[in-house]
One Martini backbone bead per residue (centre of mass of N, CA, C, O) as a GRO file, in nm:
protein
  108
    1UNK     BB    1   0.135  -0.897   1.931
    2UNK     BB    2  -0.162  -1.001   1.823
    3UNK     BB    3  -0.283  -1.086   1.510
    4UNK     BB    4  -0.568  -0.979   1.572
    5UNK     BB    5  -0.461  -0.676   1.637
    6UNK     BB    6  -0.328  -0.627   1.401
    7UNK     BB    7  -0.573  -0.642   1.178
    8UNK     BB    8  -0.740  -0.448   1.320
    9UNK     BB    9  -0.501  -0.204   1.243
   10UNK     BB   10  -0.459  -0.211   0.968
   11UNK     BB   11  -0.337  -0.144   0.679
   12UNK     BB   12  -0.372   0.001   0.365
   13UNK     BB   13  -0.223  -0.077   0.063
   14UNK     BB   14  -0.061   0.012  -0.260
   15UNK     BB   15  -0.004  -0.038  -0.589
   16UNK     BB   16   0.115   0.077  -0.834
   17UNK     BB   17   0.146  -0.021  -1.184
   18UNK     BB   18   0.291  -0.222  -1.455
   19UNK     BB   19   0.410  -0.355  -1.701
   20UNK     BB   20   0.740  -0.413  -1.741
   21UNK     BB   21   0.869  -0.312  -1.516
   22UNK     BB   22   1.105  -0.315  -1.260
   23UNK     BB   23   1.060  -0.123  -1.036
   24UNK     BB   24   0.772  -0.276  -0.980
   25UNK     BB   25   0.905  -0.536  -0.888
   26UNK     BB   26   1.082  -0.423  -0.652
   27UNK     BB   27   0.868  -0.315  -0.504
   28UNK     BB   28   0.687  -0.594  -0.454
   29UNK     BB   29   0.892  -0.750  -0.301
   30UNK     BB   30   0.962  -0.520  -0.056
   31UNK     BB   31   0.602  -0.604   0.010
   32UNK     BB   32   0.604  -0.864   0.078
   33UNK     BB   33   0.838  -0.921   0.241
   34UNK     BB   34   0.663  -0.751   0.472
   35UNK     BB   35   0.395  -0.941   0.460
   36UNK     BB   36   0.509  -1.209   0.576
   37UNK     BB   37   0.589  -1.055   0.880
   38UNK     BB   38   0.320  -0.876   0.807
   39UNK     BB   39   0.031  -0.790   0.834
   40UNK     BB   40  -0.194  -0.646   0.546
   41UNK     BB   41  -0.327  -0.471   0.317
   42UNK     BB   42  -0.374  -0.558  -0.021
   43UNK     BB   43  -0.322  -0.348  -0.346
   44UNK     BB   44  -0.290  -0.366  -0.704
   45UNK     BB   45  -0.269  -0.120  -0.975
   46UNK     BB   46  -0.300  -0.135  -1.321
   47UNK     BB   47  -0.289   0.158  -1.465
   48UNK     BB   48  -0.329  -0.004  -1.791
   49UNK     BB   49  -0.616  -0.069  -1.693
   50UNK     BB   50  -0.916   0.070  -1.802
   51UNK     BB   51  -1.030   0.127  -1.474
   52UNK     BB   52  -0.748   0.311  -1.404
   53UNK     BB   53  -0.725   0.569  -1.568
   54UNK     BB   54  -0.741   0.764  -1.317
   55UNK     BB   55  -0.441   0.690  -1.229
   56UNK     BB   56  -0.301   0.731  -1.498
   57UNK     BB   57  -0.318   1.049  -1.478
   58UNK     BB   58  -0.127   1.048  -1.237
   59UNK     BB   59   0.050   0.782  -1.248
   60UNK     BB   60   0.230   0.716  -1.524
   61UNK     BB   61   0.529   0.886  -1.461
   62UNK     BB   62   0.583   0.747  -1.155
   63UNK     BB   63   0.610   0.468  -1.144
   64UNK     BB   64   0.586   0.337  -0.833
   65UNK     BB   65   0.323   0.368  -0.652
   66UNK     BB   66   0.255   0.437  -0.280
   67UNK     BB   67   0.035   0.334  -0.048
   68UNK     BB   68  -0.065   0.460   0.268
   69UNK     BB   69  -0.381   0.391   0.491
   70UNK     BB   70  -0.593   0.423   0.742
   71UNK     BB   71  -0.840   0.321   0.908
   72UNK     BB   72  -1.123   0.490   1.006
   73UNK     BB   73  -1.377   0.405   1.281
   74UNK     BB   74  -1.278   0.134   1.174
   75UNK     BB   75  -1.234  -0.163   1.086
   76UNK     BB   76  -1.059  -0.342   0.919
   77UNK     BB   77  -1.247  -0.453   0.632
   78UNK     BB   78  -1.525  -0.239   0.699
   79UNK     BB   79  -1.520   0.050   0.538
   80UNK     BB   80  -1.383   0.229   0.645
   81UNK     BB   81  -1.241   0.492   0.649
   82UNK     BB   82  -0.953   0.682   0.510
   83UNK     BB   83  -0.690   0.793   0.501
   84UNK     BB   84  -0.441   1.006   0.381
   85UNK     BB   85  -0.169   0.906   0.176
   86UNK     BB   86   0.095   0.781   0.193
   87UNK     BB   87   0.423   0.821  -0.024
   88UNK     BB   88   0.578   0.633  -0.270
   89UNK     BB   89   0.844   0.679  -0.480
   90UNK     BB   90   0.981   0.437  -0.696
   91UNK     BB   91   1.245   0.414  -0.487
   92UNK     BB   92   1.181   0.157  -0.211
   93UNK     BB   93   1.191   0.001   0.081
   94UNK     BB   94   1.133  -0.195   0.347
   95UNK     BB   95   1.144   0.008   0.577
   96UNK     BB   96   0.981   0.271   0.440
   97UNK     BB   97   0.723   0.070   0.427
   98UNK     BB   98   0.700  -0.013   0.746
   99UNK     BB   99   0.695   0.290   0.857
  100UNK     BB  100   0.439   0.356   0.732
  101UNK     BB  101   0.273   0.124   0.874
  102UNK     BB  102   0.352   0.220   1.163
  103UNK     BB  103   0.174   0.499   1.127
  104UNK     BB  104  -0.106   0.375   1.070
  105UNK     BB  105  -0.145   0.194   1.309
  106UNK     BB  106  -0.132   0.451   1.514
  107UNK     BB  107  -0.378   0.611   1.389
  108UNK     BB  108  -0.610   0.375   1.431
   0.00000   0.00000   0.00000
């Protein structure tokens, strides 16, 4: 597959996390390292940051929590709606990450 067509395609991931965290490190290098080998949309969200407070009533005793979306609509990164979030807690793999953007990748 092409890189432009696959960007077209991205998956849109998400990060909770929070400073001091261990498993949101591990949680981050494990994202990092397939974000190396296939783009997608990234972005992480320190939970306890003032304006992420809602996020923090969510996963406060959760982090690390991954979502995984897909753009419905439109081109990613051009503001289409997104797909309900797939949802991965506290200890996963590259390979789990993977499975979920490849399936947000299909949906899209």
């Amino acid at each position: 597959m092409f890189p432009t067509l696959r960007l077209a395609k991205a998956a849109r991931v998400t990060l909770f996390t929070r400073a001091g965290c261990g498993l949101c490190d591990t949680a981050k290098h494990n994202v990092m390292q397939l974000q190396k080998r296939r783009p997608f949309e990234y972005t992480e969200l320190d939970i306890m940051v003032a304006e992420n407070k809602s996020w923090k009533d969510v996963y406060e005793f959760d982090v690390p929590v991954l979502h995984v979306q897909s753009v419905q609509g439109q081109q990613a990164g051009t503001g289409g709606a997104l797909s309900d979030p797939k949802k991965l807690f506290h200890r996963f793999s590259e390979q789990e990450v993977e499975n979920l953007v490849d399936e947000a990748e299909k949906a899209s």
